[in-house]
N, C-alpha and C positions, 0 to 999 in steps of 0.2 A: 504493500500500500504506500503510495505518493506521500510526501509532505502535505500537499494541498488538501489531499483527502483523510489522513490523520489531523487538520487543525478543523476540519467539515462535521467530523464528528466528536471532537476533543474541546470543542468551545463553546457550546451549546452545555458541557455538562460541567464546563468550567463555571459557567454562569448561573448555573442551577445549585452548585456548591457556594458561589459566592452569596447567591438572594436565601440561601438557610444560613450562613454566618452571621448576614445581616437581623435577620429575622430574628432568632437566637439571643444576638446583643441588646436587639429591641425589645423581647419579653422579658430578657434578664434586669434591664435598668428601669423599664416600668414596674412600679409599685401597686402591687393588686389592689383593689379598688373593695373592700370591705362589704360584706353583705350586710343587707339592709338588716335581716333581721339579726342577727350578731352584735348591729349597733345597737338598736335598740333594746338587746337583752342587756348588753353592757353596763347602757346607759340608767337601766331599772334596777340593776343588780346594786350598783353602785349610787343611787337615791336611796333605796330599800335598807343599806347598810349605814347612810350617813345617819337615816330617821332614827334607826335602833343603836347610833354613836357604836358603830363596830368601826373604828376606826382602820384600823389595820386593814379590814378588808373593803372598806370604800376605796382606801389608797391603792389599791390593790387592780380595781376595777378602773378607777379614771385612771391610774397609768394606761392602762391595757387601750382604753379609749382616746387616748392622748396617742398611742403608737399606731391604733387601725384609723382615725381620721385627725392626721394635726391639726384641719380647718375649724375642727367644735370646739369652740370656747365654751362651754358648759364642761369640758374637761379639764381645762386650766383652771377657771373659775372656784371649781368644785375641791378641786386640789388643794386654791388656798383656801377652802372651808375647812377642807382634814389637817391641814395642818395647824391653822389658827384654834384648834379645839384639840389639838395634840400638843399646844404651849411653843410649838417654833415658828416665831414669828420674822423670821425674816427668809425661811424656806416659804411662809405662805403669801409674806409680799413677792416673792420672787415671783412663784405663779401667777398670781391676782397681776401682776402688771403686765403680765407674757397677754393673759386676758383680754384685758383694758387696751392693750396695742390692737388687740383685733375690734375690740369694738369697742372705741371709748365713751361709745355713749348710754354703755348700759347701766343705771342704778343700782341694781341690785349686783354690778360686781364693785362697782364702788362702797354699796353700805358693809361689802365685804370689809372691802380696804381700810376702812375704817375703823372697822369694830377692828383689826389688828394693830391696826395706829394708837386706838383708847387704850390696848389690852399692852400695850408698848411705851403705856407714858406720853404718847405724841400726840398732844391732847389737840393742838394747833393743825398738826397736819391728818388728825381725826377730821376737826371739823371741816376743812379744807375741801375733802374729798366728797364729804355730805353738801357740800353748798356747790359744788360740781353736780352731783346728782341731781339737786332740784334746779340748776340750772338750764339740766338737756329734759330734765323731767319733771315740773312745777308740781304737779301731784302727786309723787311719791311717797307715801303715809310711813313707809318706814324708816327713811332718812328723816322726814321732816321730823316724827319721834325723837331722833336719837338727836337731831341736832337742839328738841330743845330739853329732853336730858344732858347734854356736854353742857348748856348754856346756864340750867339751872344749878349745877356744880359752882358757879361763880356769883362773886357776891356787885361785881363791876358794874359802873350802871349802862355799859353798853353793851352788857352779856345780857344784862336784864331786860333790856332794850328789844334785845335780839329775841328774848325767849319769847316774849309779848306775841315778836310777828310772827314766829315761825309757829307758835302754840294757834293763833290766830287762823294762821294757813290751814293747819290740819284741821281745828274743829271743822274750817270750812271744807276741808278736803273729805271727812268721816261725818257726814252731820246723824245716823244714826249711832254711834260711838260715844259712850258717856265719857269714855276718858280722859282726852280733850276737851272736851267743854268742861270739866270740872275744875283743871286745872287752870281753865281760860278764868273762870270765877277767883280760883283764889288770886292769880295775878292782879282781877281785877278790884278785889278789896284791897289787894296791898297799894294800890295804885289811887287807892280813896276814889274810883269811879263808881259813884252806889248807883246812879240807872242804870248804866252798863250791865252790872254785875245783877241787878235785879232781873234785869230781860234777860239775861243767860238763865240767872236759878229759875225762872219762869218756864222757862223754855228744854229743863230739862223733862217737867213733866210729857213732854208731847212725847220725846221716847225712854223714859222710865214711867208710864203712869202709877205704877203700885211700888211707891219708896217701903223699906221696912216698916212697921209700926214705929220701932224705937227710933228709927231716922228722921221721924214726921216731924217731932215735938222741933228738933234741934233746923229743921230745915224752915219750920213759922218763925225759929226765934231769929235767924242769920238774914231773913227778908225784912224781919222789926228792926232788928239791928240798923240794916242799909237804909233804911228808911227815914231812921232818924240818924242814919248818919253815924253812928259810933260803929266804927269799924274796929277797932280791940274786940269788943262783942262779938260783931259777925264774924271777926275771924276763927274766935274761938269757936263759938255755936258751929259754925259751918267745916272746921275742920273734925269734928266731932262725929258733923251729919258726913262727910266724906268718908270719913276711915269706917260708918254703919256699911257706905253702898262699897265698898272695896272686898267685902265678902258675896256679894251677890252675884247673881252669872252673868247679868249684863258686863257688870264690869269686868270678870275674870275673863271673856269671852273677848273684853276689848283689849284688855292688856296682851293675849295673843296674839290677837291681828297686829299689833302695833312692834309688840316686844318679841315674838317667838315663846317657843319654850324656854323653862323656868331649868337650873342645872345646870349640868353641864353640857345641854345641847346650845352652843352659842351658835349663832347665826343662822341665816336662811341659807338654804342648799336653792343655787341656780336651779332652775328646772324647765328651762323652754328647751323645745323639742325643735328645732330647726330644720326646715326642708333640703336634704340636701343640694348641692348647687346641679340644674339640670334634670332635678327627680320630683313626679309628685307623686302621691298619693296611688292613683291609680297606675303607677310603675312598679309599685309593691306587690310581691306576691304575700295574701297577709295570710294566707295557712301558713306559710313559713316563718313570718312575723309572729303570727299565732303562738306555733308550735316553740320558738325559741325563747319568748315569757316565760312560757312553765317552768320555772323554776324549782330549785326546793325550796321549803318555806326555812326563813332565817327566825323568824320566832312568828309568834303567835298571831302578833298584829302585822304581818308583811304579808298577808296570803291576797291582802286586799290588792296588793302591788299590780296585781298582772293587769286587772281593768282600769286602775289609775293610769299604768304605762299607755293602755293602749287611747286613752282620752291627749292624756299627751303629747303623744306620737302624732297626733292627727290635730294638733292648735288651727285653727281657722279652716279644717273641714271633719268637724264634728262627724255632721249629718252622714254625707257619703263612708264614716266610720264605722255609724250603729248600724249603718245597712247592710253593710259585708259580712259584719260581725252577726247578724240576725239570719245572714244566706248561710254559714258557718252549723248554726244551733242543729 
């Protein structure tokens, strides 16, 4: 056989070796791209463990979630929860800022930031991060809380100033929440404003109507008080009738919403579910989704986790959720 005819059939298979080396290099340096549902177990396992403070094993789960999608900040986020409730505070500002670089405008990884800065002595650059928060996010009930918890820690009259507006903000932001407005009242005896403060204690009946029995007497005497203007009185009277309603469910129920859990469960765990980039809903195979929830149970109160996850999972399409999930039954 010729030259001519040894390169006729020797280069056609030179070329078919060279498009699999390439091909080869190509699947090798591509990064496989995470199954949907794998995420989402991930991402439940590791809520499910932060709720029940299994520290160890939330860490456990947001790394894992941090290596199959670097793009979810609810894993960095999350990370500095474990770690700001594990006492190392400068592994959890590492993470919480890894975070805040991808999306610096979310609140709740700021009120993170935060609650590490307080728990750090950095009481300045605590509040810092909260007056960020309500800056990308006017209505954020749980910064505005904490900032005027940091505020009322000072005796300054421009801390005092500040707690006024920021207490101000929230009642407006919670108007069924006794919390804030109670505190809005006592600011405003201290402040010698008696109509102010009268239209407030007025105005908690609309959503408290049934105060304790023993809170009645002291809540007639804190509106006599304002009334005539002696405010030593109503302060007393009305702190008296405050610390009756701080046993009640309203109140315990408001202190939740505003504060978290009581313990050692500090902070709120990120929890939005983000679509991935180019994926919705209807890209999911959700019997796979399904099937990867099921989990074991980590204790007694996570069993609830799987239908939580999958409300999650689905943030602004509910509906097309319960339906698949009801084709499913």
């Amino acid at each position: 056989m010729n030259s001519a005819m040894k390169l006729k059939y020797l280069l056609p298979l030179i070329l078919w070796m060279f498009a699999l080396i390439l091909c080869g290099c190509n699947q090798k340096n591509r990064k496989q791209v995470a199954n949907p549902g794998e995420l989402i177990s991930v991402k439940t396992l590791g809520l499910a463990y932060l709720e029940e403070n299994q520290l160890e094993e939330a860490e456990a789960e947001f790394l894992k979630l941090v290596d199959l999608d670097p793009k979810e900040v609810l894993g960095y986020a999350n990370l500095g929860l474990v770690y700001l409730r594990k006492g190392n505070y400068p592994e959890a500002e590492e993470w919480l800022q890894k975070a805040l670089k991808m999306d610096p405008k979310d609140p709740d990884i700021r009120l993170i930031l935060a609650k590490v800065y307080e728990m750090s002595s950095q009481t300045q650059k605590s509040i810092s991060e909260l007056e960020q928060a309500i800056r990308h996010s006017p209505g954020h009930v749980k910064s505005l809380y904490q900032l005027t918890e940091l505020y009322a820690s000072s005796t300054k009259d421009e801390s005092l100033k500040n707690r006024h507006k920021y207490t101000l903000a929230l009642a407006g932001s919670t108007p069924g929440n006794i919390v804030p407005r109670l505190n809005l009242i006592e600011i405003l005896i201290r402040e010698a404003q008696a109509d102010k403060a009268v239209e407030q204690m007025e105005g908690l009946r609309q959503i408290f109507p049934e105060f304790p029995k023993e809170a009645i007497e002291y809540y007639n005497k804190t509106i006599a008080a304002l009334q005539a203007q002696e405010y030593d009185k109503a302060s007393i009277s009305f702190m008296i009738f405050h610390n009756y309603l701080k046993v009640t469910f309203p109140y315990q129920a408001g202190i939740l919403e505003l504060k978290g859990p009581g313990g050692s469960l500090i902070g709120f765990p990120v929890i939005t579910f983000d679509q991935q980039a180019g994926m919705t809903t209807r890209d999911m195979d959700w019997r796979e989704v399904l099937e990867a929830i099921k989990f074991t149970d980590i204790t007694s109160t996570a069993a609830d986790c799987e239908m939580d996850a999958l409300i999650l999972a689905s943030v602004g399409n509910i509906q097309p959720l319960r339906k698949r999930i009801r084709s499913f039954e």
